[in-house]
N, C-alpha and C positions, 0 to 999 in steps of 0.2 A: 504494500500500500504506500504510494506516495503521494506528495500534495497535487502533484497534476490530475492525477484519477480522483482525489478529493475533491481537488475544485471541478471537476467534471459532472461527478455527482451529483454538487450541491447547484450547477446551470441547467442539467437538467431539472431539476425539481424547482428550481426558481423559475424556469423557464418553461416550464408545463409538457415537456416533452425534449424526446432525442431529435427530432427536425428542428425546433426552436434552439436547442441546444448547438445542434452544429450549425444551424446559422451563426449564431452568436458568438461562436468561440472563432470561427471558418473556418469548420472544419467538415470533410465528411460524416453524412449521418451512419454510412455502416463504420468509420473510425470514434464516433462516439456509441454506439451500442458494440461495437466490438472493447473499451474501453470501461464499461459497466460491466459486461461480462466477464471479463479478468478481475475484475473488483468482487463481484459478487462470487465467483469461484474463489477466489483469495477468500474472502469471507467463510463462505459454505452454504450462504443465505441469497435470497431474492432481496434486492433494495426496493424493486419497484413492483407493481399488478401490472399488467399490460392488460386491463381489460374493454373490448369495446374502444378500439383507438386510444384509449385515452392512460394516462401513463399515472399513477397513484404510488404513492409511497406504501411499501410496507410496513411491516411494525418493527424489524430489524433497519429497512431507513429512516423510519420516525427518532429510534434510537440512536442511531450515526449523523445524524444533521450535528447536532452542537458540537459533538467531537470534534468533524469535520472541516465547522466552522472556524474552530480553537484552532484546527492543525493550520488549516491554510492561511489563517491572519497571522499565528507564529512565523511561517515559512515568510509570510509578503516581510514581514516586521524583520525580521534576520536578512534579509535580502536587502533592505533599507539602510537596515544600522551599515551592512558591510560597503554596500556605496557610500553612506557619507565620511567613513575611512578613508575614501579616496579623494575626499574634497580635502581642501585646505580650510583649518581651522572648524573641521568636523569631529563629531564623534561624544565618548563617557568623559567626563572630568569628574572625581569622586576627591574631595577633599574632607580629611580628617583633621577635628582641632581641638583644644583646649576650649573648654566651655569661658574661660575669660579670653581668649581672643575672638572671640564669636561677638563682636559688637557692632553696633550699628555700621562703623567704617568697612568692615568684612562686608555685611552688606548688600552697603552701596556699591563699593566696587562687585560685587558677584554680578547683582544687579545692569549695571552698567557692562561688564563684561556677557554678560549674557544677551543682552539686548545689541549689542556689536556683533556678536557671536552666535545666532539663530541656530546654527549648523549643530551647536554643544550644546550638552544635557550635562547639565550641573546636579550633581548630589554634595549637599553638606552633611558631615556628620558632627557633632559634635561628642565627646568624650575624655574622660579622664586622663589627667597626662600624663601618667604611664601608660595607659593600653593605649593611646595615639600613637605613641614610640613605637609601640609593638606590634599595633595592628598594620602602620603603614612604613615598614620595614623598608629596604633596600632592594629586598629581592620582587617587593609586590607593587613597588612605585617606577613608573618610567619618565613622570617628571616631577620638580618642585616648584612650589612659588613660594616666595617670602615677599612679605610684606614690612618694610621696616620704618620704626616712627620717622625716618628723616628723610623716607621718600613720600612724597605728596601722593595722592589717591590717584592722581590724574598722571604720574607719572609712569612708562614700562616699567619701571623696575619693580612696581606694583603687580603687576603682570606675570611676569620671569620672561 
């Protein structure tokens, strides 16, 4: 079972059928019933009734929808994060801190930098200052910032 047989699944049943489906996707209609049929052999179960033209979920598709749903907006979502790797000034930024340096000035600049920075997903954490040490070691950090009283907020060095 992969995401592409999932999201197949899930256009036909959005889509009220395997002709609607391989319109919609362009694709051939015996490539998409041949594509449910691998699925539901993978399974062991019928997803659909074919009954009277008309194409109805079963009670093992009624079951697999949200699955289905879950898998293939994971796979779009991991697809996503891994392209904005490839932009510049994309991507996770996770900073760990001492619950007194977490003040207002932190902040603003996140704030500020986040809003320059669309591309990045800021996580703050804040934490005691030993498990900060510990938790964001050498081996689990690939970059730092410091922020120091006698550079200005507005300055790179605010930055790194």
């Amino acid at each position: 079972m992969d995401s592409d047989a999932l999201n197949t699944f899930l256009t036909v049943h959005r889509k009220g059928g395997i002709s609607n489906a391989a319109k919609f996707l362009h694709r051939s209609q015996p490539a998409i019933s041949r594509r449910i049929a691998l699925l539901e052999h993978e399974l062991g179960v019928p997803l659909f009734e074919r009954v009277a033209g008309r194409t109805r979920l079963s009670d093992a598709g009624r079951v697999l929808i949200p699955y289905a749903e879950r898998a293939v907006a994971a796979a779009q979502d991991a697809e996503q994060a891994i392209r904005a790797l490839t932009k510049q000034n994309a991507g996770p930024v996770s900073l760990a801190v001492t619950g007194t340096l977490a003040d207002s000035r932190l902040s603003t600049i996140m704030k500020r930098f986040a809003k320059e920075n669309p591309a990045v997903t800021l996580a703050l954490q804040t934490r005691p200052a030993r498990r900060s040490a510990i938790s964001s070691g050498a081996a689990r950090r690939r970059s730092a910032c410091v922020t120091t009283p006698t550079a200005p907020a507005t300055s790179p060095a605010s930055w790194c």
